[in-house]
Backbone as ProteinMPNN parsed JSONL, in Angstrom:
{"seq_chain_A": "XXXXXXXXXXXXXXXXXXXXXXXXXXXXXXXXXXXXXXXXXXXXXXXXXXXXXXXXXXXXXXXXXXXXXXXXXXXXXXXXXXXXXXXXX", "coords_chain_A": {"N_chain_A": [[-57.068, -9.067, 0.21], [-56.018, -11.39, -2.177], [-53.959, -13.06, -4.764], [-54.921, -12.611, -8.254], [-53.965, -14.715, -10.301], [-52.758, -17.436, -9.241], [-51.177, -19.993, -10.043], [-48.821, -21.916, -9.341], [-47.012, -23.271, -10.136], [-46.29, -22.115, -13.338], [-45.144, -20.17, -12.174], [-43.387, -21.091, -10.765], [-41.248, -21.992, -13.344], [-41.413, -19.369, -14.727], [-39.901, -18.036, -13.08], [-37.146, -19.278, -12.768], [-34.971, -19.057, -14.654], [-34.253, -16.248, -13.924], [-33.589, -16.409, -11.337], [-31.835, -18.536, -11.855], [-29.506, -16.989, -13.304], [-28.984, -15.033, -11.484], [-28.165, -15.947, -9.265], [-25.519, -17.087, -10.679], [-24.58, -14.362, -11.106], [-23.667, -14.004, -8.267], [-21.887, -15.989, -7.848], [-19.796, -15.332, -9.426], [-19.267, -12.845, -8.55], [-18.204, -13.76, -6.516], [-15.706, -15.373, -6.886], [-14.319, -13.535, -8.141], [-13.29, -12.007, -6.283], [-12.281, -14.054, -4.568], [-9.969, -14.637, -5.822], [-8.685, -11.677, -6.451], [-8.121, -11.729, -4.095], [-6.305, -13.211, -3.128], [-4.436, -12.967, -5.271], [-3.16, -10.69, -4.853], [-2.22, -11.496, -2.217], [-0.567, -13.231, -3.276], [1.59, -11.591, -4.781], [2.128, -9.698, -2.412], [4.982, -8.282, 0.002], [6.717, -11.003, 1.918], [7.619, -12.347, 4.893], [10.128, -13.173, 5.32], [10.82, -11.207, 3.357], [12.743, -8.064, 2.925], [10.967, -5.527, 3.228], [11.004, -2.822, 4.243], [13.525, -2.134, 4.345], [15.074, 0.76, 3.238], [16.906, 1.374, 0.008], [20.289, 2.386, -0.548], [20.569, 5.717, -2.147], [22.34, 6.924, -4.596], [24.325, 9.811, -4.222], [24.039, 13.102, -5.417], [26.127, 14.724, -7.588], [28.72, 16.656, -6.159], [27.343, 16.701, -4.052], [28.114, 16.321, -0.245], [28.703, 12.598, 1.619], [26.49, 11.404, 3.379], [27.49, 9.639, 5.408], [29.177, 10.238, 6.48], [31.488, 11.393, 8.553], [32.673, 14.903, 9.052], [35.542, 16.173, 10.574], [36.535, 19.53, 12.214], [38.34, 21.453, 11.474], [41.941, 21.8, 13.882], [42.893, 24.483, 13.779], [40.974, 26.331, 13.36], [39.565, 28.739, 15.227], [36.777, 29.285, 16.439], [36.093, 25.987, 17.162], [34.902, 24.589, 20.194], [34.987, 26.798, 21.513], [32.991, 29.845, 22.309], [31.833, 32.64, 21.126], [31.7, 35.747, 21.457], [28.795, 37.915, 21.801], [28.27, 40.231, 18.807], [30.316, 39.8, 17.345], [33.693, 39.294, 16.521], [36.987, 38.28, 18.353]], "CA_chain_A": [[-57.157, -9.441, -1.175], [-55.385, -12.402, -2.488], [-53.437, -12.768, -6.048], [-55.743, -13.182, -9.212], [-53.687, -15.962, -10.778], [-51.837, -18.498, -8.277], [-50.312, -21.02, -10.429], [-47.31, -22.133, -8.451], [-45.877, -24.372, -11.102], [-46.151, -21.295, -13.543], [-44.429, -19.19, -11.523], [-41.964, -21.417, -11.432], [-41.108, -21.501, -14.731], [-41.088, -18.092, -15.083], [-38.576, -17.869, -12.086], [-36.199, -20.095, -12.824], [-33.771, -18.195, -15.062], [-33.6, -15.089, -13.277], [-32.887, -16.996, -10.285], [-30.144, -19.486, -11.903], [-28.6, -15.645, -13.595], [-28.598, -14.095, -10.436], [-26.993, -17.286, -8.715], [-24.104, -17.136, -11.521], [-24.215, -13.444, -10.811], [-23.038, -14.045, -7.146], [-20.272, -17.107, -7.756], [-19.08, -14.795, -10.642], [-18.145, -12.026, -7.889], [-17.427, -14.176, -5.147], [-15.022, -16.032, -7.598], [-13.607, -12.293, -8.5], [-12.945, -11.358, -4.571], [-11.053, -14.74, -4.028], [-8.428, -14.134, -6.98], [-8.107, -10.693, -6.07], [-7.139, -11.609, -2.392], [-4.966, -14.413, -4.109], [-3.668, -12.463, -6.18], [-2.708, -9.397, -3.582], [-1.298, -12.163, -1.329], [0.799, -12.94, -3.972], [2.319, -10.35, -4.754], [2.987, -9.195, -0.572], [6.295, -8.839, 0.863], [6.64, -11.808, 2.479], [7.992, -12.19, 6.295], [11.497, -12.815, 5.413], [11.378, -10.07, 2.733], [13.369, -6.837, 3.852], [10.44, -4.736, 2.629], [10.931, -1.772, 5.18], [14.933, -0.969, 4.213], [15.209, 1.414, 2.273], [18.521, 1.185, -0.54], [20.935, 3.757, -0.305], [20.786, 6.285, -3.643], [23.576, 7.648, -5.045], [24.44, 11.379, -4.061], [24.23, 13.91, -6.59], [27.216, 15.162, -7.842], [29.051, 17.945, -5.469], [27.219, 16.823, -2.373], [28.785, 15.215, 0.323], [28.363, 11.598, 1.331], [25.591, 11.635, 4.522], [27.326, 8.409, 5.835], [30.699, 10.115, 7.043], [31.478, 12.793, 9.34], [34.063, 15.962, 9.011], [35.494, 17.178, 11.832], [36.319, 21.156, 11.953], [39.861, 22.034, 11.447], [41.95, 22.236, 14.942], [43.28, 25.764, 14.009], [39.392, 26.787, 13.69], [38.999, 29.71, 16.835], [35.454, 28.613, 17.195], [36.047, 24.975, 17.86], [35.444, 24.668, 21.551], [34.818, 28.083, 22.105], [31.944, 30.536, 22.305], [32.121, 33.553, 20.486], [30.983, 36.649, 22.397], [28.03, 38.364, 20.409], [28.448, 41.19, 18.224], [31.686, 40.324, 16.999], [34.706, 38.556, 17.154], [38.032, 38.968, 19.143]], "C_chain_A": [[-56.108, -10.494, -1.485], [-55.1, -12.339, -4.072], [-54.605, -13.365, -6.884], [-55.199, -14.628, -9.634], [-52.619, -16.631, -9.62], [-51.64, -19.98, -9.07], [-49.153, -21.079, -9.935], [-46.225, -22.66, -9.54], [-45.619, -23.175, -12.337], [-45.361, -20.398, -13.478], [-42.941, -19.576, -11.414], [-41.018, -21.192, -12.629], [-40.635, -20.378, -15.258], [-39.656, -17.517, -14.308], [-37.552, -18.67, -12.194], [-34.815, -19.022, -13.498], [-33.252, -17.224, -14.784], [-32.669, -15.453, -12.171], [-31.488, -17.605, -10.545], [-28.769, -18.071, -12.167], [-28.545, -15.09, -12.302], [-27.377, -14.873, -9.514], [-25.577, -17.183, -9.469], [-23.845, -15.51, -10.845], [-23.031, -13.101, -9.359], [-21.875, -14.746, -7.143], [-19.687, -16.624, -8.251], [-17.693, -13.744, -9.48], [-17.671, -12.576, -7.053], [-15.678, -14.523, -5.39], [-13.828, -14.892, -8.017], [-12.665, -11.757, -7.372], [-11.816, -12.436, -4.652], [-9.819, -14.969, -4.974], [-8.052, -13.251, -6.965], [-7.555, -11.339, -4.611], [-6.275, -12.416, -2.905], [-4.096, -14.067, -4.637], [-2.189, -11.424, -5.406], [-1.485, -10.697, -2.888], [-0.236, -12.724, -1.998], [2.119, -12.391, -4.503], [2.745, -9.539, -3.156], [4.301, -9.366, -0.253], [6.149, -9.677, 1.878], [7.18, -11.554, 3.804], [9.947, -12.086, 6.032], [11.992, -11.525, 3.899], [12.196, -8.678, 3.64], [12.315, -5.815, 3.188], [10.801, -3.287, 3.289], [12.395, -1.109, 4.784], [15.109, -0.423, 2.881], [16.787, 1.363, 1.991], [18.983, 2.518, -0.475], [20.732, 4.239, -2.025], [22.41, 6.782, -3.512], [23.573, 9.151, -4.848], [24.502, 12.047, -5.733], [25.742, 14.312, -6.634], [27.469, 16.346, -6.839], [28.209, 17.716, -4.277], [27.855, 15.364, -1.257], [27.89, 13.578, 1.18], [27.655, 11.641, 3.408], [26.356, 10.763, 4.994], [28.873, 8.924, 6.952], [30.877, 11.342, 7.835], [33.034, 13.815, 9.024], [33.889, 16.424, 10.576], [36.166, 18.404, 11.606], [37.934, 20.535, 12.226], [40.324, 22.446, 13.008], [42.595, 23.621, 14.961], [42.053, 26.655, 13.569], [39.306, 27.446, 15.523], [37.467, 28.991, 17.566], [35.507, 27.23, 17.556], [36.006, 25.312, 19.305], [35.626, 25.465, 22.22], [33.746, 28.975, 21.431], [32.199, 32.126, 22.115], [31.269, 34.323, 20.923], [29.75, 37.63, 21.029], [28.51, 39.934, 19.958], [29.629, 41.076, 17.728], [32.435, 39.289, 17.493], [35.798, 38.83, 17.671], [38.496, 39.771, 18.415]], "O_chain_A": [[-55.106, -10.304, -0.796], [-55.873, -11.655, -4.743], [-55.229, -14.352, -6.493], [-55.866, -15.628, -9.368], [-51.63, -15.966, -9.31], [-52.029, -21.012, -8.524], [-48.392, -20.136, -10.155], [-45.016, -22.469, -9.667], [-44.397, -23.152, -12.487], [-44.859, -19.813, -14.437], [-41.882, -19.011, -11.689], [-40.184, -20.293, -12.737], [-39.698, -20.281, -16.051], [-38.722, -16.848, -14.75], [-36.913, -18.562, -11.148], [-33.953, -18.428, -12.85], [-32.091, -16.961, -15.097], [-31.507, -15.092, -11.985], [-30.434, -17.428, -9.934], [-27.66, -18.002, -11.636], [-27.505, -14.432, -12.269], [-26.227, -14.557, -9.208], [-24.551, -17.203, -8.788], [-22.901, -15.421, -10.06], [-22.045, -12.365, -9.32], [-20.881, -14.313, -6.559], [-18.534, -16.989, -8.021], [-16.465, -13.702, -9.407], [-16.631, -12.108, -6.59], [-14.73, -14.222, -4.665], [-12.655, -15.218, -8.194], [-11.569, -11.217, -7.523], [-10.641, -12.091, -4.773], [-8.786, -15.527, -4.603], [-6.899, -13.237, -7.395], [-6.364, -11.24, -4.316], [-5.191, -11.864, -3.092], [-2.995, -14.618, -4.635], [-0.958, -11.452, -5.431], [-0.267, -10.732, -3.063], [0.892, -12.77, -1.508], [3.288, -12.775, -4.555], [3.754, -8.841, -3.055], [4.795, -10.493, -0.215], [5.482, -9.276, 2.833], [7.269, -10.342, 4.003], [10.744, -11.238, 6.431], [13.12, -11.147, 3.584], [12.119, -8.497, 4.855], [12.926, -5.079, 2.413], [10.854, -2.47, 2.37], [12.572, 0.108, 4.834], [15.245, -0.968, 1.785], [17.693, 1.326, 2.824], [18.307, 3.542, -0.375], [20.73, 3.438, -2.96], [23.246, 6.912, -2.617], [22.657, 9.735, -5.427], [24.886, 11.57, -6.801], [26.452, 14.168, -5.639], [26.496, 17.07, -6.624], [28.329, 18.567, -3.396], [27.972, 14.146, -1.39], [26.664, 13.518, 1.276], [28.351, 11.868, 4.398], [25.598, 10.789, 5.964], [29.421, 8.26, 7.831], [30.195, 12.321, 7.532], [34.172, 13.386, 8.833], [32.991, 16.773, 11.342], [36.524, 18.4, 10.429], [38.428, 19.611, 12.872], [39.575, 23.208, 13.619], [42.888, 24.047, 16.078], [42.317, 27.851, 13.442], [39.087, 26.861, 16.583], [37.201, 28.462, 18.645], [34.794, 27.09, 18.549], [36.806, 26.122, 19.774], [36.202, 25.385, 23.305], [33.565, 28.929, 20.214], [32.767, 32.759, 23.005], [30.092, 33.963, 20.935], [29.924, 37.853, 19.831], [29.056, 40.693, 20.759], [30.234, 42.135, 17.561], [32.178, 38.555, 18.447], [35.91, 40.051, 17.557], [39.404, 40.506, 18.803]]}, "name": "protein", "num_of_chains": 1, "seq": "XXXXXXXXXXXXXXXXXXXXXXXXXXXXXXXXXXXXXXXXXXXXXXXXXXXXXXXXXXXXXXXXXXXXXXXXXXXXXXXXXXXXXXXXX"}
């Protein structure tokens, strides 16, 4: 079976505006994608950024400072010695 009406030029006509709206439809998002990636890449830590180090915070009050070491008192028994179980001397 073949179409009742075949006007080509018609058809045209009729197709035109969906076609040109659909066309805008596509440049609209394409146009959306490449200002988002634009955008993104803007905003990226760059190569010589230091994105990866993390800044030191400030300790809370009353705790000590992670950066420094104590060493144990040398009149401390347990320094340097192993304390038999159950008890001490």
């Amino acid at each position: 079976m073949s179409a009742p009406r075949t006007n080509i030029e018609a058809q045209k006509r009729r197709h035109v505006a969906p076609l040109v709206g659909m066309l805008a439809v596509v440049v609209f998002a394409v146009g959306l994608i490449l200002w988002w990636l634009t955008d993104e890449s803007a905003e990226a830590p760059g190569p010589t950024d230091d994105a990866t180090a993390v800044e030191p915070t400030a300790a809370a009050p009353g705790t000590p400072d992670p950066t420094t070491t104590v060493d144990p008192a040398p009149s401390d028994p347990a320094v340097g010695q192993q304390q038999p179980p159950g008890g001490s001397n």
